[in-house]
C-alpha positions in Angstrom: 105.5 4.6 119.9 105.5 8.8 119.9 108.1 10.5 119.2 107.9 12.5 122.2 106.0 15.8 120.7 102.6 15.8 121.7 100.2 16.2 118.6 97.4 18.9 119.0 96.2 18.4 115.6 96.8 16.7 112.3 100.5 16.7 112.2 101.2 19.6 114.5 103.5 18.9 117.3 105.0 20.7 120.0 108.5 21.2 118.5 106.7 22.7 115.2 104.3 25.1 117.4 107.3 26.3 119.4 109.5 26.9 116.2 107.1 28.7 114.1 105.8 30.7 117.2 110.0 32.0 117.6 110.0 32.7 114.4 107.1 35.0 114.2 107.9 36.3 117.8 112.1 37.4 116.3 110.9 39.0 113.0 108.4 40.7 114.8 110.8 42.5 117.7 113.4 42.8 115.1 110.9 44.5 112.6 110.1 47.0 115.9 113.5 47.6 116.5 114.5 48.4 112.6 111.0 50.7 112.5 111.7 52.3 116.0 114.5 54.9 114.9 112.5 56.2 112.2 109.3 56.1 114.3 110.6 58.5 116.9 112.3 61.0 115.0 108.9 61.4 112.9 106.5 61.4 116.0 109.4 63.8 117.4 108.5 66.0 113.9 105.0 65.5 113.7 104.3 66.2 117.1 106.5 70.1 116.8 104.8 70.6 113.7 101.5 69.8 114.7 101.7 71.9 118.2 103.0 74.7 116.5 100.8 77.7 116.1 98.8 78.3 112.3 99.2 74.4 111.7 95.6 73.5 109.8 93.2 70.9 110.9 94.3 68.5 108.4 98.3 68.6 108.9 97.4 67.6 112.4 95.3 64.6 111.1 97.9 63.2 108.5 101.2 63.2 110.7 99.9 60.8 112.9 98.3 58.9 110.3 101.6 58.4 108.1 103.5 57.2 111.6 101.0 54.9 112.4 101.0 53.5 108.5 104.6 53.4 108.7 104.5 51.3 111.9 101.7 48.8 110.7 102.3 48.5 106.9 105.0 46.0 107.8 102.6 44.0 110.0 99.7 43.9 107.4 101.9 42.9 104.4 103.5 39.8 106.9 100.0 39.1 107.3 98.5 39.1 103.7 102.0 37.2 103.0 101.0 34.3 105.6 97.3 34.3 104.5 98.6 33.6 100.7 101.1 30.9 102.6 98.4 29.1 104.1 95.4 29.1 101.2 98.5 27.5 99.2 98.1 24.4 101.6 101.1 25.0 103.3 102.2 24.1 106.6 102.0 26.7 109.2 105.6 27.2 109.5 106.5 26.8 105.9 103.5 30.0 105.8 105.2 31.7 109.0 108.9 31.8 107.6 107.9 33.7 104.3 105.5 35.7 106.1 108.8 36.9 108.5 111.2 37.4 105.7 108.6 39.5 104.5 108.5 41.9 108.1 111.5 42.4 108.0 111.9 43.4 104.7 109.4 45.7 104.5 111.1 47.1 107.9 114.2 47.7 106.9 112.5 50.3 103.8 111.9 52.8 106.2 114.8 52.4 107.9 117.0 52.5 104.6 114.8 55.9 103.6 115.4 57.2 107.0 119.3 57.0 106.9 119.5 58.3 103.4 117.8 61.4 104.8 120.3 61.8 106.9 123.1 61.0 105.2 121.9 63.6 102.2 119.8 66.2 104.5 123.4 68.1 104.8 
């Protein structure tokens, strides 16, 4: 008799799918929300300093290219943390919760750096 989960693969079922799919799909819109003070008040920055007159052809290249590392360097080190999870033989959620704690983490850096600016920029 079935427990009532329906199996998709070896040893997957419904309940485990659904759990480490929430658990992915919470770190990663709390991760955006931590990352989206900082992200606007340096794209608000960037985007002055780059439409102001003498700024050089490389300023206006890196300024976008820091915000958009600060934005996905918390995604990429979730990822390579899951990857490592999963080549361990791990379960897919005992990979994903790791993987999460490891988002949020590394989204709460820039948000710490971010308030001690302003704390200190007085």
């Amino acid at each position: 008799m079935d427990g009532g989960t329906t199996r998709v693969g070896p040893g997957r079922g419904r309940g485990e799918r659904l759990t480490e799919g929430l658990t992915v799909a919470v770190s990663a819109a709390l991760a955006l929300v931590l990352l989206a003070g900082p992200v606007i008040v340096f794209s608000m920055s960037s985007w002055h300093s780059a439409t102001e007159p003498g700024t050089t052809a490389f300023s206006r290249f890196v300024a976008p290219v820091v915000l958009l590392s600060l934005v996905a360097l918390p995604f990429v080190s979730a990822g390579v943390v899951f990857r490592s999870g999963r080549r361990k033989n791990k379960e897919r959620l005992g990979a994903a919760v790791p993987a999460a704690l490891t988002l949020l983490g590394s989204s709460v850096v820039p948000l710490a750096a971010f308030c001690l600016l302003l704390v200190y920029a007085n």
